[in-house]
N, C-alpha and C positions, 0 to 999 in steps of 0.2 A: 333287749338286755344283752348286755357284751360280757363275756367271761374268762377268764383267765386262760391262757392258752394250754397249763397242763390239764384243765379240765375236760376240754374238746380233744384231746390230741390222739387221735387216732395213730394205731401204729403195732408193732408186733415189739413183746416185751418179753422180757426172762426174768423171773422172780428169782432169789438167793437159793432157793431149794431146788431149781430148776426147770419150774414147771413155764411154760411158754404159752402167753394167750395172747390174742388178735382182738382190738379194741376195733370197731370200725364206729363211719358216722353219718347216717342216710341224711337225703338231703334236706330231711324238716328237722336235723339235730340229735336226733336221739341215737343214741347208742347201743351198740350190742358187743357183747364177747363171745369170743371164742377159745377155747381150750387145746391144744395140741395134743390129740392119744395119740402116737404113730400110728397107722398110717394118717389117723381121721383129726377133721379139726370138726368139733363138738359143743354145741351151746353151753354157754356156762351162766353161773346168775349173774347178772347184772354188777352182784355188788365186789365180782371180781374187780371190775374197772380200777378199781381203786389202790389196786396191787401196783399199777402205772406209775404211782407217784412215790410212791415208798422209795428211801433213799439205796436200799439195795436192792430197787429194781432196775435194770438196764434196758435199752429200748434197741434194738438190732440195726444191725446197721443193713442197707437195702442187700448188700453181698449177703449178708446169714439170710435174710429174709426168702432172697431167691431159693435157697439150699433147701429148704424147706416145704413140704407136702402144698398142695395149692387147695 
């Protein structure tokens, strides 16, 4: 089954309120988030993901990405 690319799209995003999570995508597909506390990046539920698509969510560009905790 083929799916829409914003669906898979892995990537580090900033929500309108400004919270910052990391979508990733292991390699059987499945997904996980992560949350930005400073310093820590922190498991989030799953059905964060979906903050990615929301039209005032923004997706970082690899420069902000790097600036950021690992």
């Amino acid at each position: 089954m083929t799916y829409p690319d914003w669906v898979t799209k892995a990537g580090v995003y900033k929500t309108e309120q400004g919270t910052i999570i990391r979508v990733s995508e292991d390699g059987e597909g499945r997904l996980s988030v992560e949350l930005l506390k400073r310093p820590d990046w922190v498991a989030a539920p799953i059905g964060m993901a979906g903050l990615r698509v929301a039209p005032t969510t923004t997706r970082l560009t690899a420069r902000q990405v790097q600036s950021l905790p690992q």
